[in-house]
DSSP file (Angstrom, degrees, kcal/mol; ACC not computed):
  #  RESIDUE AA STRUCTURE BP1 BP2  ACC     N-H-->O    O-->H-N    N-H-->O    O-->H-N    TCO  KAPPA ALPHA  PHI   PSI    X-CA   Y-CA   Z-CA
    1    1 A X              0   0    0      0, 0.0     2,-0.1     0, 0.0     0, 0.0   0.000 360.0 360.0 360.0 136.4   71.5  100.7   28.5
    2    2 A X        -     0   0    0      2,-0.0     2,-0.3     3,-0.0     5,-0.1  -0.366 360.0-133.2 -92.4 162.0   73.3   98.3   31.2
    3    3 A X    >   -     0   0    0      3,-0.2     3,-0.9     4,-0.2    -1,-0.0  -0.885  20.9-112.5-118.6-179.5   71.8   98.9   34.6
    4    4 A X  T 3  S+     0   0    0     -2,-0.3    16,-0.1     1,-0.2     3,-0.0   0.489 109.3  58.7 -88.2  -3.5   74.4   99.5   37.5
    5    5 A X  T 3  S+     0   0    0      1,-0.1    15,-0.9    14,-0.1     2,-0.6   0.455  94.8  74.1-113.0  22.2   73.6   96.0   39.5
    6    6 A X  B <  S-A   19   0A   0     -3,-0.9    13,-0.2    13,-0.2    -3,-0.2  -0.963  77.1-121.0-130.0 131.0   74.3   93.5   36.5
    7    7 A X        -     0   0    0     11,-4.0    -4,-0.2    -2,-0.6    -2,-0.1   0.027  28.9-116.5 -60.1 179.3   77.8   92.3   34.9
    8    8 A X  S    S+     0   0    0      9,-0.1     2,-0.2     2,-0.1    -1,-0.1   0.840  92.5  49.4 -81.0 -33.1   78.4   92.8   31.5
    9    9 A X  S    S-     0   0    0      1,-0.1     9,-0.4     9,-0.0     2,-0.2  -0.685  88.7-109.0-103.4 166.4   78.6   89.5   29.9
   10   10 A X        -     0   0    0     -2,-0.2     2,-1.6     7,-0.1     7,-0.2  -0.455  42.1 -85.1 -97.7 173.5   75.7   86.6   30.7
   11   11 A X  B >>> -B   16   0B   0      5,-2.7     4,-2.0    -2,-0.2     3,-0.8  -0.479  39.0-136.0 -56.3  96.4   76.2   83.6   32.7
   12   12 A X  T 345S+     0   0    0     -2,-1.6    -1,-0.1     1,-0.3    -2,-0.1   0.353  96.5  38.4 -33.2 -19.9   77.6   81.0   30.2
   13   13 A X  T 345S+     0   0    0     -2,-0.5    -1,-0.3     3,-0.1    -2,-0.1   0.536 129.6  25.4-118.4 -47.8   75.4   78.1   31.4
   14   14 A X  T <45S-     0   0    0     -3,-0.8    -2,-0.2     2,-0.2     3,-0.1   0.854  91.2-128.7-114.0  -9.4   72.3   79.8   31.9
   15   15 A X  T  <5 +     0   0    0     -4,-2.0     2,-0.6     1,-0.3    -3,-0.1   0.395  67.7 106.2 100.1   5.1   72.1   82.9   29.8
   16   16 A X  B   <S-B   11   0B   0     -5,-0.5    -5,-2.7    -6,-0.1    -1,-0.3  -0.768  72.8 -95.1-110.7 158.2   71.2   85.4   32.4
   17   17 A X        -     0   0    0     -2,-0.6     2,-0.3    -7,-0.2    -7,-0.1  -0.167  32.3-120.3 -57.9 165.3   73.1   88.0   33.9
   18   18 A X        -     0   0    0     -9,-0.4   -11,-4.0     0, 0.0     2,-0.2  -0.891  24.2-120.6-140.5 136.4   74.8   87.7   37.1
   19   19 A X  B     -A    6   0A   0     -2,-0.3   -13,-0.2   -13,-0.2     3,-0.1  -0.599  28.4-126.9 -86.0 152.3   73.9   90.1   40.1
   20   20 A X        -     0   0    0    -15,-0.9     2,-0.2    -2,-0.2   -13,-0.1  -0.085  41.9 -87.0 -25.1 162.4   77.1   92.4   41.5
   21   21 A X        -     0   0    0      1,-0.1    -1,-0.2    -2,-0.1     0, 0.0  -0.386  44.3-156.0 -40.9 154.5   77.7   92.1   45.1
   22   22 A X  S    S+     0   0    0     -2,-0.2    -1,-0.1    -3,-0.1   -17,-0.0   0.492  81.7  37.7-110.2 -13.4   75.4   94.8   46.3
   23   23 A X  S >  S+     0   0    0      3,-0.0     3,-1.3     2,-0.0     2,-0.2   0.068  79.3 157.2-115.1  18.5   77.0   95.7   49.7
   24   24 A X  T 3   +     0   0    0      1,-0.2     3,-0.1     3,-0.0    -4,-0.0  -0.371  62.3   8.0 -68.9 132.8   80.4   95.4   48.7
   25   25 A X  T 3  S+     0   0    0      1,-0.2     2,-0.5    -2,-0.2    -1,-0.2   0.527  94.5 120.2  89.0   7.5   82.8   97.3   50.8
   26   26 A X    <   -     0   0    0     -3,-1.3     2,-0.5     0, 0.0    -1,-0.2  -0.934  61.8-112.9-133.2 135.4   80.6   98.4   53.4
   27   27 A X        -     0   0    0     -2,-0.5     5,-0.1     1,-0.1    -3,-0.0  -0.489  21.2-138.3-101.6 139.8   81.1   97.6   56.9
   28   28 A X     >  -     0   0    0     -2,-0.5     4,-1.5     3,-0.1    -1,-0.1   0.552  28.9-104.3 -58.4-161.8   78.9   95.5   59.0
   29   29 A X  T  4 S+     0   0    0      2,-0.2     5,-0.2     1,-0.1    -1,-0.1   0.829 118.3  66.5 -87.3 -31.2   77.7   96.0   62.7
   30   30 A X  T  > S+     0   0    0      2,-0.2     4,-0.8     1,-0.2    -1,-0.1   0.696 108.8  31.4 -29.5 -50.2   80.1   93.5   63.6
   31   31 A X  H >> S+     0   0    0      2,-0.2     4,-1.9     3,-0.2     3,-0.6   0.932 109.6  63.0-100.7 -74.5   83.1   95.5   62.7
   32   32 A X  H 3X S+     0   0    0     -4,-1.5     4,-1.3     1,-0.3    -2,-0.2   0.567 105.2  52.7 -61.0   0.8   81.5   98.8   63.6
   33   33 A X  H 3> S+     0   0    0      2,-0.1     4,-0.6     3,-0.1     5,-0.4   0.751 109.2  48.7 -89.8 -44.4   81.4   97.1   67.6
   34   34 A X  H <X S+     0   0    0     -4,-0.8     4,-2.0    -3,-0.6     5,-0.2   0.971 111.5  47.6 -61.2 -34.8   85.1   96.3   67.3
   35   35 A X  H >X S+     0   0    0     -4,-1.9     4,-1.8     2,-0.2     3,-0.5   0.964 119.5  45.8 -66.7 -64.0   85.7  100.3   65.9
   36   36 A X  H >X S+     0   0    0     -4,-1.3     3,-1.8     1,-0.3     4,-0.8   0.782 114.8  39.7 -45.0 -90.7   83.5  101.4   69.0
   37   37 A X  H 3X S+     0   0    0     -4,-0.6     4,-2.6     1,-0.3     3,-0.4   0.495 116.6  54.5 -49.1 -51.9   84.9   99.3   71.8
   38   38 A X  H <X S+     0   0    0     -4,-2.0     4,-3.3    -3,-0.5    -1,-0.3   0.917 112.7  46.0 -19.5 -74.0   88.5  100.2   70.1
   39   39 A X  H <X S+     0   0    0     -4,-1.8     4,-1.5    -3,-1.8    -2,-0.3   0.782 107.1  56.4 -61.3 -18.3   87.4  103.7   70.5
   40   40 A X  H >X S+     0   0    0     -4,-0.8     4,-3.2    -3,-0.4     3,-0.8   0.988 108.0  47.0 -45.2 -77.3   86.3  103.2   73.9
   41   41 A X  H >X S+     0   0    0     -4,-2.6     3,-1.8     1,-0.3     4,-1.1   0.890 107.1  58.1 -28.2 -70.4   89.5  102.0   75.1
   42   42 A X  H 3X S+     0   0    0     -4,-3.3     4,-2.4     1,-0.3    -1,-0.3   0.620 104.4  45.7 -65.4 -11.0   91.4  104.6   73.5
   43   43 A X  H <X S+     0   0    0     -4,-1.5     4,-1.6    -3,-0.8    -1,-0.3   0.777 112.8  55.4 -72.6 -20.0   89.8  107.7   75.2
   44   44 A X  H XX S+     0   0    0     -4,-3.2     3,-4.5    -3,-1.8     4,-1.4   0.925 108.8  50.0 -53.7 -75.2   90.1  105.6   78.6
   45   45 A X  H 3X S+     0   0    0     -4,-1.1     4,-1.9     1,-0.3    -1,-0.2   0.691 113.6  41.6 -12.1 -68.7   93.6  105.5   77.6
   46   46 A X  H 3< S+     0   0    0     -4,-2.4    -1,-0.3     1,-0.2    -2,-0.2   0.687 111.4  54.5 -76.3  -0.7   93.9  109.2   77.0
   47   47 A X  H XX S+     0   0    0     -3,-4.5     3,-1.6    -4,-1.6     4,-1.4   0.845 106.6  52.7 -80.2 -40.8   92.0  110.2   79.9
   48   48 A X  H 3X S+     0   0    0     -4,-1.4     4,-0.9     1,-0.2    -2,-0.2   0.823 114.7  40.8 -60.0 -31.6   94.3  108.1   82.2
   49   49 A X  H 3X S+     0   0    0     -4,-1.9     4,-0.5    -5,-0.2    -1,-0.2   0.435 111.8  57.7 -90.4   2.3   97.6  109.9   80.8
   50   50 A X  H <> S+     0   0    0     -3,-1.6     4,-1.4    82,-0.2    -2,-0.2   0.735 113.2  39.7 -96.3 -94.2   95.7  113.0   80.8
   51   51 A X  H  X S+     0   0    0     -4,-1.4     4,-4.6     2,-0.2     3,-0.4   0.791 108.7  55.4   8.9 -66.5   95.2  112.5   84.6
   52   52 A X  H  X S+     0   0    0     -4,-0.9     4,-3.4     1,-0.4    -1,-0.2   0.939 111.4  46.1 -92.8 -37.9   98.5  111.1   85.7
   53   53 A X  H  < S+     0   0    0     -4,-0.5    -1,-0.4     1,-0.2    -2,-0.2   0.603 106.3  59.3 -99.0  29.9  100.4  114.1   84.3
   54   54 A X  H >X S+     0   0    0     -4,-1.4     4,-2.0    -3,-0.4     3,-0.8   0.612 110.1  45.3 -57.4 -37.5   97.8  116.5   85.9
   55   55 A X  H >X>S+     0   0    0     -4,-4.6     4,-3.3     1,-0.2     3,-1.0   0.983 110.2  52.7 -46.1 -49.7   99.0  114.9   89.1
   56   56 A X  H 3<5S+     0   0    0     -4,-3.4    -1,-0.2     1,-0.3    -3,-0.1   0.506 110.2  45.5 -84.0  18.4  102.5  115.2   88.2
   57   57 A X  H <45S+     0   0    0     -3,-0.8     4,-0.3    -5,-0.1    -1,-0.3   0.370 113.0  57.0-103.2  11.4  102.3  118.9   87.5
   58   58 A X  H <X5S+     0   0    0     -4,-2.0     4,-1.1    -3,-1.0     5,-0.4   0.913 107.1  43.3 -48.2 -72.4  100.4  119.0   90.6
   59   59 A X  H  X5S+     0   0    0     -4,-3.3     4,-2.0    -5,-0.4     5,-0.5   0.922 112.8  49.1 -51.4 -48.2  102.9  117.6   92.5
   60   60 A X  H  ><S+     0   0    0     -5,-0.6     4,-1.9     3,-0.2     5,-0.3   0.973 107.2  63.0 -75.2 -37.4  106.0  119.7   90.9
   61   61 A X  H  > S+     0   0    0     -4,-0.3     4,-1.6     2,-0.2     3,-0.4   0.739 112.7  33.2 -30.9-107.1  103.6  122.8   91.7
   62   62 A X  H  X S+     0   0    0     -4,-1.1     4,-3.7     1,-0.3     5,-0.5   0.771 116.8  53.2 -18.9 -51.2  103.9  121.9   95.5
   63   63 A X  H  X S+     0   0    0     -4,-2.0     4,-1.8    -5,-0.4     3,-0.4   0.963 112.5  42.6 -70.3 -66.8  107.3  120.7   95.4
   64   64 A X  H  X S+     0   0    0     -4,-1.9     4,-1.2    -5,-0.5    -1,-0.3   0.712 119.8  50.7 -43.4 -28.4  108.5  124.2   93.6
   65   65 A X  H  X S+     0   0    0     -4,-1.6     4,-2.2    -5,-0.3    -1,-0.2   0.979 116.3  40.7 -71.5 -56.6  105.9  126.0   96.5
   66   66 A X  H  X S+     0   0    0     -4,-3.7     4,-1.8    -3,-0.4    -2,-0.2   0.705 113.4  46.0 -85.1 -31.7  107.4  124.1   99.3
   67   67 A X  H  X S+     0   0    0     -4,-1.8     4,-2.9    -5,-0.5    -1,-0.2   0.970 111.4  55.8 -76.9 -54.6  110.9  124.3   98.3
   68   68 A X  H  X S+     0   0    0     -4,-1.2     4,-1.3    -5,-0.3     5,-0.3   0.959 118.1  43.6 -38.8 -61.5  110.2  128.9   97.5
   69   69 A X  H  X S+     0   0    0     -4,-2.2     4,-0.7     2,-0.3    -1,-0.2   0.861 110.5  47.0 -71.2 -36.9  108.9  128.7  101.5
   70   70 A X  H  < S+     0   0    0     -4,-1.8    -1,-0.3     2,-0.2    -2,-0.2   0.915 106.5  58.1 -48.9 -52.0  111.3  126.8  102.9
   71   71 A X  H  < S+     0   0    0     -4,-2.9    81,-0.6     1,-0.3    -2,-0.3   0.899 112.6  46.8 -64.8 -40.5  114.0  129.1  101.0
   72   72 A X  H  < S+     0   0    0     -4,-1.3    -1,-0.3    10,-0.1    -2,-0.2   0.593  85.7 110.6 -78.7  -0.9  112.3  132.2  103.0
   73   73 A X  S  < S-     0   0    0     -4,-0.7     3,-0.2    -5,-0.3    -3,-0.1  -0.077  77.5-118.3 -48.0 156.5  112.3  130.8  105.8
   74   74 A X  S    S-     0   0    0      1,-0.4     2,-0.3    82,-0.1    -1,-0.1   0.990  82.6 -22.0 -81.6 -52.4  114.6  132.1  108.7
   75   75 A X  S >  S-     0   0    0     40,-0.0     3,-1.5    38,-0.0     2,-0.8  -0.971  82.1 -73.9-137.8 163.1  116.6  129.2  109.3
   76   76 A X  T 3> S+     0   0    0     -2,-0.3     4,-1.1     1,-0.3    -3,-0.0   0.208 123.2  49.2  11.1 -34.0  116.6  125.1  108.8
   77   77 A X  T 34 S+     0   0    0     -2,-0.8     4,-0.3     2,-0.2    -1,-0.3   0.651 112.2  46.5-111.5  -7.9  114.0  124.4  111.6
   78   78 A X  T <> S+     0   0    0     -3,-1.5     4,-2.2     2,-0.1    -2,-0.2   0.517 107.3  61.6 -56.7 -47.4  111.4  126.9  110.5
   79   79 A X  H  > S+     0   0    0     -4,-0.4     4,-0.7     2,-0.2     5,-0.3   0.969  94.0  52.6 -76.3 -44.6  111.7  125.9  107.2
   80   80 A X  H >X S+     0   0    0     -4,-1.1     4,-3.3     1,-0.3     3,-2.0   0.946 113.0  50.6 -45.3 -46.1  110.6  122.2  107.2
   81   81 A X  H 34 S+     0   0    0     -4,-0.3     5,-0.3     1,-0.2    -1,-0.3   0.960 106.9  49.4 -64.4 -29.2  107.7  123.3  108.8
   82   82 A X  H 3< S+     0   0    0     -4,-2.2    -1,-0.2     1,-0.2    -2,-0.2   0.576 109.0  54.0 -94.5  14.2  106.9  125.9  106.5
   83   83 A X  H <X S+     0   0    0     -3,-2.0     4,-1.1    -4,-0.7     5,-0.3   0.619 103.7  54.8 -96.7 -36.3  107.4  123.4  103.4
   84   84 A X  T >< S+     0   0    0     -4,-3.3     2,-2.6    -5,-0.3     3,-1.2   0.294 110.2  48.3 -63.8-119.7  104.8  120.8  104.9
   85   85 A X  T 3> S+     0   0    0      1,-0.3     4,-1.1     2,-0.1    -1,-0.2   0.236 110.2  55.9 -12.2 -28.3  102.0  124.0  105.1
   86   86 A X  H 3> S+     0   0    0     -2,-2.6     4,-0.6    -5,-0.3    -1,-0.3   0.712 109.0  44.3 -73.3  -7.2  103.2  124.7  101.5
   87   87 A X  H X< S+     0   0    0     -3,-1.2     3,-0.8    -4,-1.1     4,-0.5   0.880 105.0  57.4 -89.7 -53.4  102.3  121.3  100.7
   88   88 A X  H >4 S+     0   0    0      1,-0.3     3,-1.8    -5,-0.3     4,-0.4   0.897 100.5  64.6 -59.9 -37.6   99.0  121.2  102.4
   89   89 A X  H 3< S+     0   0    0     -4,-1.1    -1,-0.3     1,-0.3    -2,-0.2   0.771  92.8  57.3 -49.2 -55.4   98.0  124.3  100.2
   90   90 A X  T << S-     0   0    0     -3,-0.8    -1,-0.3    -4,-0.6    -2,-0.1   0.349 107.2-125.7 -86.1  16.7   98.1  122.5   96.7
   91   91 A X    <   +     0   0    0     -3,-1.8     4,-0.1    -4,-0.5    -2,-0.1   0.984  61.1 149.4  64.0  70.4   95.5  120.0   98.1
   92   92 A X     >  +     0   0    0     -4,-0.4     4,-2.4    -5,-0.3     3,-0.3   0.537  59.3  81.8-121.6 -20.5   97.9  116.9   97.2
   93   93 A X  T  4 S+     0   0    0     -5,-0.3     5,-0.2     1,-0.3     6,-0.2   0.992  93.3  50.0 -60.6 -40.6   96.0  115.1  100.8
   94   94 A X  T  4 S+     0   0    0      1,-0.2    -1,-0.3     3,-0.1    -2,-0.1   0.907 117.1  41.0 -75.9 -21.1   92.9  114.1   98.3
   95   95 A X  T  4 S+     0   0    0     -3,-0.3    33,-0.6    -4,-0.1     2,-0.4   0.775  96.7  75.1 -94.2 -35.9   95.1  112.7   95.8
   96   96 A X  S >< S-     0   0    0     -4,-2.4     2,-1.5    31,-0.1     3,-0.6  -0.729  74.4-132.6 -85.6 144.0   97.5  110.9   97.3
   97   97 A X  T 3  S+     0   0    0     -2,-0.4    -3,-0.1    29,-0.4    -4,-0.1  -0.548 102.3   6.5-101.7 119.9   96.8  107.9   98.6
   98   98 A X  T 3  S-     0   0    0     -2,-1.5    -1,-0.3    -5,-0.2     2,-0.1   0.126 118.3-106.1 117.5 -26.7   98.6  108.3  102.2
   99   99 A X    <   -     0   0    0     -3,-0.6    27,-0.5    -6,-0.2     2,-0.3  -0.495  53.8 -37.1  78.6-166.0   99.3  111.8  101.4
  100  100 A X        -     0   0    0     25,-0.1    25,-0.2    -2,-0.1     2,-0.2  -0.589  41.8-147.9-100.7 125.7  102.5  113.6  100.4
  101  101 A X  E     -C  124   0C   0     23,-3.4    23,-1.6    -2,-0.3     2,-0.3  -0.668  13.4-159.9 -91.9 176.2  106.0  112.8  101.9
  102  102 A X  E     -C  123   0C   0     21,-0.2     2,-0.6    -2,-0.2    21,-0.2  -0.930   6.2-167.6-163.6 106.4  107.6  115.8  101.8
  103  103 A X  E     -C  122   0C   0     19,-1.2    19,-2.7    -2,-0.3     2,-0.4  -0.972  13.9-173.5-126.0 106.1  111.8  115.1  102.0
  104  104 A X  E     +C  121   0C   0     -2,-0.6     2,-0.2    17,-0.2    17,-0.2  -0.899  11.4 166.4-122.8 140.6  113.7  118.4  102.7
  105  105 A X  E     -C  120   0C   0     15,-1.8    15,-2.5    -2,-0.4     2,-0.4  -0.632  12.8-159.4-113.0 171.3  117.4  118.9  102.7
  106  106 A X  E     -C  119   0C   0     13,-0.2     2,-0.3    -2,-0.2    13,-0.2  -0.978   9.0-140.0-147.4 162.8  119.7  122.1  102.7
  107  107 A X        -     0   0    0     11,-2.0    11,-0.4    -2,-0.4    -2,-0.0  -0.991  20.6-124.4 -97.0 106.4  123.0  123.0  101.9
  108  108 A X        -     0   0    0     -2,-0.3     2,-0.2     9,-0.2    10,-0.2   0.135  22.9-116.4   4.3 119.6  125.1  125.2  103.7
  109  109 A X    >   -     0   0    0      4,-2.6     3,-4.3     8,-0.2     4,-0.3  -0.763  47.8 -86.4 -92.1 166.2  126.8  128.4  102.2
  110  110 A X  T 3  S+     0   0    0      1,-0.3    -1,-0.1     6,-0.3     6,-0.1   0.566 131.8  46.4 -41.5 -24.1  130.5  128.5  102.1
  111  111 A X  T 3  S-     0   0    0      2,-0.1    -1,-0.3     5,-0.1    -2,-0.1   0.337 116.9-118.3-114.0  33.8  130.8  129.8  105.6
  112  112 A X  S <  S+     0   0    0     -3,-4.3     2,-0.3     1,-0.2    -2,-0.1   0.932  72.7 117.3  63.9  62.1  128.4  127.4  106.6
  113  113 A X  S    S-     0   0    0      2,-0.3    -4,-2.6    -4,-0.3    -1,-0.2  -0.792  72.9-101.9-141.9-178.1  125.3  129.4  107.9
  114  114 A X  S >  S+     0   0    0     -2,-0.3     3,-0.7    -6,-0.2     2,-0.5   0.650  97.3  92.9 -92.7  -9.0  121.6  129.2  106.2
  115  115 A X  T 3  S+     0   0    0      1,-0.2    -2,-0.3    36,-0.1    38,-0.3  -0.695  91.9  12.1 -65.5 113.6  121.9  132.2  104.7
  116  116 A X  T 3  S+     0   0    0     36,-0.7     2,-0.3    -2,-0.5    -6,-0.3   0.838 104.9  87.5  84.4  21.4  123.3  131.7  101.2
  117  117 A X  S <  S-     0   0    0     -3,-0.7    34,-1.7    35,-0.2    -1,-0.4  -0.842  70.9 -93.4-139.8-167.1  122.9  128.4  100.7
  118  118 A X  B     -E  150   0D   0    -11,-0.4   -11,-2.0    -2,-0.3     2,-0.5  -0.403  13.6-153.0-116.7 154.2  120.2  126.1   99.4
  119  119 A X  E     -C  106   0C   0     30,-1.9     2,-0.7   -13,-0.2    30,-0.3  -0.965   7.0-161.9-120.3 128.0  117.2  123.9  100.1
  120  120 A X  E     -C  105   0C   0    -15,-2.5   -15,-1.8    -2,-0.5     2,-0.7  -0.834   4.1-172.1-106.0 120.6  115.8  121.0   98.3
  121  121 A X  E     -CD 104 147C   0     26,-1.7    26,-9.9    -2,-0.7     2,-0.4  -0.864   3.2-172.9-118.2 144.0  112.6  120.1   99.0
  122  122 A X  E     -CD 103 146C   0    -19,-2.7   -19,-1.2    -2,-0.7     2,-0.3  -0.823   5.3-169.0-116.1 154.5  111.4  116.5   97.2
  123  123 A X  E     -CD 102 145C   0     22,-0.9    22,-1.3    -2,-0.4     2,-0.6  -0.948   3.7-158.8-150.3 147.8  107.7  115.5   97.6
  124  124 A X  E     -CD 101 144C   0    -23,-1.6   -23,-3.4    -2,-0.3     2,-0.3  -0.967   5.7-168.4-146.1 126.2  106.5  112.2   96.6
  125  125 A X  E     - D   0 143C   0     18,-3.2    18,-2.0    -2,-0.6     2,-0.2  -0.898  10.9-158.5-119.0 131.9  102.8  111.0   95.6
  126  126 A X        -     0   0    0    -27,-0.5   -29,-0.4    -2,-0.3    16,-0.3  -0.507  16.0-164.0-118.7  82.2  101.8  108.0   95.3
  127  127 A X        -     0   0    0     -2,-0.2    14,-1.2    14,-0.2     2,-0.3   0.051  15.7-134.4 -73.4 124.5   98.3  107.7   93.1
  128  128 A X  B >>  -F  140   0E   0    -33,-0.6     4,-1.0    12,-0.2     3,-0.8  -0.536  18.6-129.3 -85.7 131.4   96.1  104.9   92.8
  129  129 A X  H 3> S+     0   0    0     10,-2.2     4,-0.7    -2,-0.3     6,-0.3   0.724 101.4  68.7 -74.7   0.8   95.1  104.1   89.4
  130  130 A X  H 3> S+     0   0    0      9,-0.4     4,-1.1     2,-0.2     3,-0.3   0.814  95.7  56.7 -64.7 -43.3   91.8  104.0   90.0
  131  131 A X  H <4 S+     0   0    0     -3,-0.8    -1,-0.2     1,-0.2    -2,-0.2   0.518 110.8  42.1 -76.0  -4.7   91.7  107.6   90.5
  132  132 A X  H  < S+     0   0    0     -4,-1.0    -1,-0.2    -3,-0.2    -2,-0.2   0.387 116.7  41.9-108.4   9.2   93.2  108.4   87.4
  133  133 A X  H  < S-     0   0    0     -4,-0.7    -3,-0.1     2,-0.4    -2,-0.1   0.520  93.9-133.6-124.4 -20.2   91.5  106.3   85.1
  134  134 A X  S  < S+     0   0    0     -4,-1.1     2,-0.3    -5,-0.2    -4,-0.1   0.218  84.6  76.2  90.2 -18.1   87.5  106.6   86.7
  135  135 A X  S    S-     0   0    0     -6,-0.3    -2,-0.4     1,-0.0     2,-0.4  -0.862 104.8 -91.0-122.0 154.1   87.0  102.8   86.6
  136  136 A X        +     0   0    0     -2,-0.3     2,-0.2    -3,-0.1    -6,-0.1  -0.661  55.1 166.8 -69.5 115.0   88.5  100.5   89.0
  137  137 A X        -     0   0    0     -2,-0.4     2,-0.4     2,-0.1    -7,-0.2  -0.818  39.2-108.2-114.0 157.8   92.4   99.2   87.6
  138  138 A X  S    S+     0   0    0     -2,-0.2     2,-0.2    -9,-0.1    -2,-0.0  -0.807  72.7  21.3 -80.8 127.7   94.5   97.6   89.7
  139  139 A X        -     0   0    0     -2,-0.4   -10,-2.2     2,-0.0    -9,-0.4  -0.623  62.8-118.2 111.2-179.8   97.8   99.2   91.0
  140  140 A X  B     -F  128   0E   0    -12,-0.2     2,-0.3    -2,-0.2   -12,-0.2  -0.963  14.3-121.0-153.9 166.5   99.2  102.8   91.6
  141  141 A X        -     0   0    0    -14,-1.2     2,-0.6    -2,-0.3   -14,-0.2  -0.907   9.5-139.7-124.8-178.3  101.9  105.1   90.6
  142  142 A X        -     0   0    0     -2,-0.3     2,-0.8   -16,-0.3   -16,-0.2  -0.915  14.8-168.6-130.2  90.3  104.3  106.8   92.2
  143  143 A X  E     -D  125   0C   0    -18,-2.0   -18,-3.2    -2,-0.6     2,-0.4  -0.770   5.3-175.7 -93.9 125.4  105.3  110.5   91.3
  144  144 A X  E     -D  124   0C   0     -2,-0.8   -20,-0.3   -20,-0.2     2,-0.1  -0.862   3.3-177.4 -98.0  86.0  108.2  111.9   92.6
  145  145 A X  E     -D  123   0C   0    -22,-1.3   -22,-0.9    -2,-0.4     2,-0.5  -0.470  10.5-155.7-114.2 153.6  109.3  115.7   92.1
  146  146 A X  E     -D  122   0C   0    -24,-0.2   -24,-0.3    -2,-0.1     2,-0.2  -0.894  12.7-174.0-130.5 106.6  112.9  117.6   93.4
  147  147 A X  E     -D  121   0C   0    -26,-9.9   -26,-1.7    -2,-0.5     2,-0.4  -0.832   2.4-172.2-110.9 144.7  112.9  121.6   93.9
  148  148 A X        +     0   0    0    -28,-0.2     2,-0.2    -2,-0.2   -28,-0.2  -0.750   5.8 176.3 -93.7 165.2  115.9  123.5   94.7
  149  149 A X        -     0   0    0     -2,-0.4   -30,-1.9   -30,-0.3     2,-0.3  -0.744  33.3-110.5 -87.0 161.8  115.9  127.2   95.6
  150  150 A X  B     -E  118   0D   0    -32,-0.3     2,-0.3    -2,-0.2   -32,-0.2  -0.801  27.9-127.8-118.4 124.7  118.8  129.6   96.6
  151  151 A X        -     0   0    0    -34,-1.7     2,-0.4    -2,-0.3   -79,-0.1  -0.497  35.8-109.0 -65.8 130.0  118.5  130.7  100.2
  152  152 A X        -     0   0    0    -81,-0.6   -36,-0.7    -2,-0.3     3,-0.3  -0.751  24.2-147.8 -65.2 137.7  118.7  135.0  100.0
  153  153 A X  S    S+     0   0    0     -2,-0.4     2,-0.9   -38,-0.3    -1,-0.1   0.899  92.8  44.3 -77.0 -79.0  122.3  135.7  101.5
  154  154 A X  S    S+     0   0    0      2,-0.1     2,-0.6   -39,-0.1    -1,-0.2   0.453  82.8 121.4 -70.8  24.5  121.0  139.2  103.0
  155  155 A X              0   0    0     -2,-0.9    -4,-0.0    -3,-0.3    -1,-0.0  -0.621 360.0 360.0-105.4 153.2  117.8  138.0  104.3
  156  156 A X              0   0    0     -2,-0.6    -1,-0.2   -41,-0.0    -2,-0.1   0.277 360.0 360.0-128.6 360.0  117.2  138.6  108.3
């Protein structure tokens, strides 16, 4: 009966058996830092992209809010203000760093009154990576989102 930690044949020179490796295939602490630290990174990683697009469906939230309030609004000088207040609502001041610009335009309807034509409201955040990542990184980004809505034609 062989045991499991000795070759088969003996050592040609000295007559004895010859040991196996005994750890072969099994990985050191060495190795098992590099797998940690490796995994480290990559949940930073996915926490940061996890992050940056909650901001940017934060941000198209607001920009789709602001653009809907604007669109009730009565007419064009009403409305900007009542897209900035939609803005302030989705709490975009703690997250941007500067706050939110808030860019709105309209269109006209064919006989050129505010009724029946359209608004576009943009808002644009600009996010420090630091806040998306937890650890201090260097740099920011910049999300940018573009809402239209259809002004109601019968609304007074």
């Amino acid at each position: 009966m062989r045991h499991w930690k000795t070759c088969r044949k003996p050592h040609r020179k000295t007559g004895r058996r010859a040991r196996r490796d005994v750890d072969a295939g099994v990985a050191t602490p060495v190795e098992m830092m590099y797998l940690l630290v490796f995994c480290l990174v990559v949940v930073a990683f996915l926490g940061f992209v996890g992050r940056l697009h909650a901001a940017g469906v934060q941000v198209a939230n607001a920009a789709q809010g602001a653009a809907r309030s604007a669109s009730m609004a009565p007419d064009q000088y009403t409305a900007q203000t009542a897209a900035l207040e939609a803005v302030d609502v989705y709490g975009l001041q703690a997250r941007c760093s500067g706050g939110p610009r808030v860019v709105m335009s309209w269109n006209p309807s064919p006989s050129g009154s505010w009724q029946g034509g359209s608004v576009t409201v943009q808002v644009i955040c600009t996010v420090r990576n630091e806040s998306l990542t937890g650890v201090w990184s260097p740099g920011s980004r910049t999300v940018a989102v573009t809402d239209t809505q259809p002004i109601d034609r019968y609304q007074r």
